[in-house]
C-alpha positions as semicolon CSV with decimal commas, in nm:
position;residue;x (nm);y (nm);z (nm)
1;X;-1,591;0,424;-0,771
2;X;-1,220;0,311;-0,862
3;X;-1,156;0,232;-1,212
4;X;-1,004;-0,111;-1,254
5;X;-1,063;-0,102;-1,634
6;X;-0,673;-0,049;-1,690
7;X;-0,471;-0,389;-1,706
8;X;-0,074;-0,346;-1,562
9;X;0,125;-0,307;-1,876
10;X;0,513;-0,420;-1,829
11;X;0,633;-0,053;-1,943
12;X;0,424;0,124;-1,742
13;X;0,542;-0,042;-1,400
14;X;0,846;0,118;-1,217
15;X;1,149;-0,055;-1,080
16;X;1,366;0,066;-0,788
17;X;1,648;-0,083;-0,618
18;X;1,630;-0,052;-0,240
19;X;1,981;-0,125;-0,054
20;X;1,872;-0,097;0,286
21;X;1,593;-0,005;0,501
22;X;1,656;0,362;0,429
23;X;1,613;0,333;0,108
24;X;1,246;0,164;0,132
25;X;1,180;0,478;0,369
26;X;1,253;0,691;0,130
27;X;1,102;0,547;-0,136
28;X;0,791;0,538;0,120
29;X;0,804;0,981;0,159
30;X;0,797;0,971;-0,209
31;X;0,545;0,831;-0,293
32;X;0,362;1,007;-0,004
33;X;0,433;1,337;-0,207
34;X;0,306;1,193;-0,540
35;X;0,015;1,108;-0,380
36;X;-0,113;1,497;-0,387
37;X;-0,436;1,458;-0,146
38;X;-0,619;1,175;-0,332
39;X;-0,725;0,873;-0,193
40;X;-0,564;0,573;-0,316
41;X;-0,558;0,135;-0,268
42;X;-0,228;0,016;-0,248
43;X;-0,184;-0,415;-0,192
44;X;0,221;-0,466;-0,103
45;X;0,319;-0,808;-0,217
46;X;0,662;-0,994;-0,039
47;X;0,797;-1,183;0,156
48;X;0,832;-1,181;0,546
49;X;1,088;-0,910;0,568
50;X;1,071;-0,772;0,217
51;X;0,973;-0,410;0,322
52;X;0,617;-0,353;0,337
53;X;0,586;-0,285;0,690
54;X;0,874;-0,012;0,656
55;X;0,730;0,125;0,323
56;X;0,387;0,167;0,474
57;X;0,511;0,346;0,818
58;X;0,745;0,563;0,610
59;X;0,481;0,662;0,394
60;X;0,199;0,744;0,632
61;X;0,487;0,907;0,817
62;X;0,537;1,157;0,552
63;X;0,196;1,205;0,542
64;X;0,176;1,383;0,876
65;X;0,065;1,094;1,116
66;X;0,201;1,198;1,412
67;X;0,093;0,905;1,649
68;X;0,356;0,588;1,695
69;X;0,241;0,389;1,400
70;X;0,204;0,017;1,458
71;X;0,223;-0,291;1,268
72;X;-0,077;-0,411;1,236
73;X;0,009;-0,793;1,256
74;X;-0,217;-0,840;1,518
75;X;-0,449;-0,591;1,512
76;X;-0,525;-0,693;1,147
77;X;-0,587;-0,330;1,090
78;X;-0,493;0,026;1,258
79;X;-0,694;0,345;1,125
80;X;-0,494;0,694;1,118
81;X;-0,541;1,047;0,960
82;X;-0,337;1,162;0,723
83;X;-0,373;1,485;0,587
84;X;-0,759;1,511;0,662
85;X;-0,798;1,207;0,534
86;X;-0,870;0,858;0,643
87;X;-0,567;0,605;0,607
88;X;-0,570;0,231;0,673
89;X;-0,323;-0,028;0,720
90;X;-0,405;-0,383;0,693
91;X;-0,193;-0,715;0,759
92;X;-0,417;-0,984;0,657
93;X;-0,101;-1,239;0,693
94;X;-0,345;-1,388;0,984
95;X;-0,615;-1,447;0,790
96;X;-0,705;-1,765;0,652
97;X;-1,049;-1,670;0,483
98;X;-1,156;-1,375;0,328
99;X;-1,499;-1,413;0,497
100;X;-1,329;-1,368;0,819
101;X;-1,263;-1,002;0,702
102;X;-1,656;-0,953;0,774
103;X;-1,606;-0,922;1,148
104;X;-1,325;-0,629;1,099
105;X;-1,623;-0,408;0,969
106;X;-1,446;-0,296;0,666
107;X;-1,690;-0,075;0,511
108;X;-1,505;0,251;0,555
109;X;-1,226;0,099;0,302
110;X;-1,434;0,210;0,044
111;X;-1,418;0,535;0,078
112;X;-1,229;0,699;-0,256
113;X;-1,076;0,928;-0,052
114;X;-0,874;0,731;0,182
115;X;-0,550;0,571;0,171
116;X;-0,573;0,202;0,189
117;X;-0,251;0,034;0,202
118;X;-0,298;-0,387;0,259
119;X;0,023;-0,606;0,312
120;X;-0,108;-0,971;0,195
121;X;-0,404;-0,899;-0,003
122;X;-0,436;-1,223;-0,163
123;X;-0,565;-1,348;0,187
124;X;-0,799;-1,112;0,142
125;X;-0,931;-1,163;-0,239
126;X;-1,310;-1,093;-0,294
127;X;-1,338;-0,857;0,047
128;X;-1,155;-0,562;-0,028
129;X;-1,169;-0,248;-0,262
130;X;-0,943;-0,274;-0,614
131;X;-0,623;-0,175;-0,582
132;X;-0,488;0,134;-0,772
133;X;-0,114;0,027;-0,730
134;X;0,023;-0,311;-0,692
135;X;0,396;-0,313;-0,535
136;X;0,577;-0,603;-0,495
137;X;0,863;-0,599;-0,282
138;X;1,144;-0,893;-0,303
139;X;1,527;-0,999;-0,205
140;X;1,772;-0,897;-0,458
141;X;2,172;-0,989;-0,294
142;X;2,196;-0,790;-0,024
143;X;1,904;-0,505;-0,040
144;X;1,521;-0,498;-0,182
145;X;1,367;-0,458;-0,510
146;X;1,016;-0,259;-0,542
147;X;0,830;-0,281;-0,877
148;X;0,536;-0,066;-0,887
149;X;0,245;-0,158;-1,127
150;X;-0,008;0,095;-1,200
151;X;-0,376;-0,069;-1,227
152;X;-0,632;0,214;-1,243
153;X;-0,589;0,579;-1,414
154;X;-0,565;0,680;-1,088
155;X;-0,248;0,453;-0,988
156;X;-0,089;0,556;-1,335
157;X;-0,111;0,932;-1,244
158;X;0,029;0,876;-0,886
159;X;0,358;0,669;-1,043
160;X;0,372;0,934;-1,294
161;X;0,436;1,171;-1,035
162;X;0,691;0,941;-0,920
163;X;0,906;0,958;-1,163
């Protein structure tokens, strides 16, 4: 069961700037290695063309998936392994109801030992697990901002790692 009993707390979120795609790739491999084996829900917030696409193949990169990994705009989800575990990306940008989530057969997202990364969870509100980390990803001049808010014990220990 993930612990949502921990509110996001200003201090405790982190802030990096990202001035290209490069650096949202990188910042992606990072937190791949902070990660250390557990499962974990991550919901990207941002715009079209923020970075969560890039973040989420960079990061699921680093975690050893060796297949092409896809957007999954269309699909509305693609399932991987990553380091003997089970990794999902969603794109719910297509959805317009939550209930329509029933037909994806989502139960598997529940599993506390995947990696559950969801670009657009809002569309999504009331059908999905908790997150553990919230990252929102907007425009600053020329580059990206990522703010990273830990919102279970288990979110607080992986940005710990972080640094």
């Amino acid at each position: 069961m993930i612990d949502t009993s921990m509110e996001t707390r200003p201090d405790a979120a982190c802030r990096r700037e990202l001035v290209d795609e490069a650096a949202t790739a990188a910042l992606g491999r990072q937190f791949a290695d902070a990660l250390q084996g557990g499962g974990l829900v991550v919901y990207l917030h941002g715009e079209l063309g923020a970075g969560k696409t890039s973040f989420a193949r960079a990061l699921l990169g680093a975690l050893g998936v060796g297949e092409r990994i896809k957007s999954p705009t269309y699909s509305l989800v693609e399932g991987y392994q990553a380091e003997a575990r089970a990794a999902w990306h969603l794109d719910l940008y297509r959805i317009a109801d939550p209930g329509e989530l029933e037909w994806l057969g989502l139960d598997a997202l529940a599993d506390p030992t995947a990696l559950v990364l969801v670009e657009w969870p809002e569309r999504g509100r009331g059908a999905l697990p908790a997150p553990d980390v919230r990252i929102d990803l907007a425009y600053a001049g020329t580059g990206r901002q990522a703010v990273l808010h830990p919102l279970t014990a288990r979110g607080q220990h992986v940005l710990a790692r972080l640094g």
